[in-house]
C-alpha positions in Angstrom: 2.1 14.8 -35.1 2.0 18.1 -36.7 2.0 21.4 -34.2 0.3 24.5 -34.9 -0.8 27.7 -33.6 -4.6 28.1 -32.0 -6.2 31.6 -32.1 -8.3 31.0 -29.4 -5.9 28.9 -27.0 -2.9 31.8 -28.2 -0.4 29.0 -28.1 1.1 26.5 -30.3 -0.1 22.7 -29.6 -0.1 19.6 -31.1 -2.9 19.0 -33.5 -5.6 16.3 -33.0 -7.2 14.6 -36.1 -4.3 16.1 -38.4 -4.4 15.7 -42.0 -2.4 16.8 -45.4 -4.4 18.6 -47.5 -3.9 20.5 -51.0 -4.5 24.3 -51.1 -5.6 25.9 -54.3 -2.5 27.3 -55.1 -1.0 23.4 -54.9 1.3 24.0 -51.7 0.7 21.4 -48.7 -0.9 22.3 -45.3 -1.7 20.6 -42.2 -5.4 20.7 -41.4 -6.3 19.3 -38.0 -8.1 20.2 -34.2 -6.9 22.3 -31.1 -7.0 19.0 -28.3 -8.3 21.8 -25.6 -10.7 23.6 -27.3 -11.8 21.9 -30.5 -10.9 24.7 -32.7 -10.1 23.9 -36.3 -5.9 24.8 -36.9 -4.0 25.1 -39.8 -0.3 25.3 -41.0 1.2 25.5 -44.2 3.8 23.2 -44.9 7.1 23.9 -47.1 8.2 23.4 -50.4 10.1 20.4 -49.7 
Protein backbone atom coordinates (compact mmCIF):
# COMPACT_ATOMS: atom_id res chain seq x y z
CA UNK A 1 0.00 0.00 0.00
CA UNK A 2 1.11 3.46 -0.47
CA UNK A 3 1.88 5.71 2.87
CA UNK A 4 1.32 9.33 3.13
CA UNK A 5 1.21 12.13 5.42
CA UNK A 6 -2.42 13.35 7.04
CA UNK A 7 -2.85 17.04 7.98
CA UNK A 8 -5.35 16.50 10.28
CA UNK A 9 -4.01 13.02 12.00
CA UNK A 10 -0.12 14.97 11.77
CA UNK A 11 1.32 11.56 11.01
CA UNK A 12 2.21 9.46 8.19
CA UNK A 13 -0.17 6.33 7.64
CA UNK A 14 -1.06 3.91 5.28
CA UNK A 15 -3.60 5.01 2.78
CA UNK A 16 -6.97 3.43 2.32
CA UNK A 17 -8.67 3.31 -1.12
CA UNK A 18 -5.25 4.39 -2.85
CA UNK A 19 -5.06 5.07 -6.39
CA UNK A 20 -2.38 6.34 -9.27
CA UNK A 21 -3.47 9.20 -10.71
CA UNK A 22 -1.92 11.77 -13.37
CA UNK A 23 -1.31 15.42 -12.35
CA UNK A 24 -1.45 18.09 -14.95
CA UNK A 25 2.04 18.53 -15.21
CA UNK A 26 2.19 14.52 -16.14
CA UNK A 27 4.16 13.39 -12.96
CA UNK A 28 2.33 10.36 -10.86
CA UNK A 29 0.76 10.71 -7.44
CA UNK A 30 -0.95 8.56 -5.01
CA UNK A 31 -4.42 9.67 -4.30
CA UNK A 32 -6.16 7.74 -1.44
CA UNK A 33 -7.99 8.13 2.36
CA UNK A 34 -6.62 8.64 5.99
CA UNK A 35 -8.05 4.93 7.65
CA UNK A 36 -8.70 7.10 11.05
CA UNK A 37 -10.22 9.98 9.99
CA UNK A 38 -11.37 9.75 6.39
CA UNK A 39 -9.38 12.68 5.15
CA UNK A 40 -8.48 12.67 1.45
CA UNK A 41 -4.18 12.23 1.31
CA UNK A 42 -1.90 12.67 -1.38
CA UNK A 43 1.73 12.01 -2.37
CA UNK A 44 3.65 12.57 -5.29
CA UNK A 45 5.40 9.87 -6.65
CA UNK A 46 8.96 9.95 -8.54
CA UNK A 47 10.28 10.11 -11.79
CA UNK A 48 11.07 6.56 -11.97
Amino acid sequence: MAQGYCVKCKAKKEMKDAKEVVMKNKRKAMKGKCPVCGTSMFCIMGNK
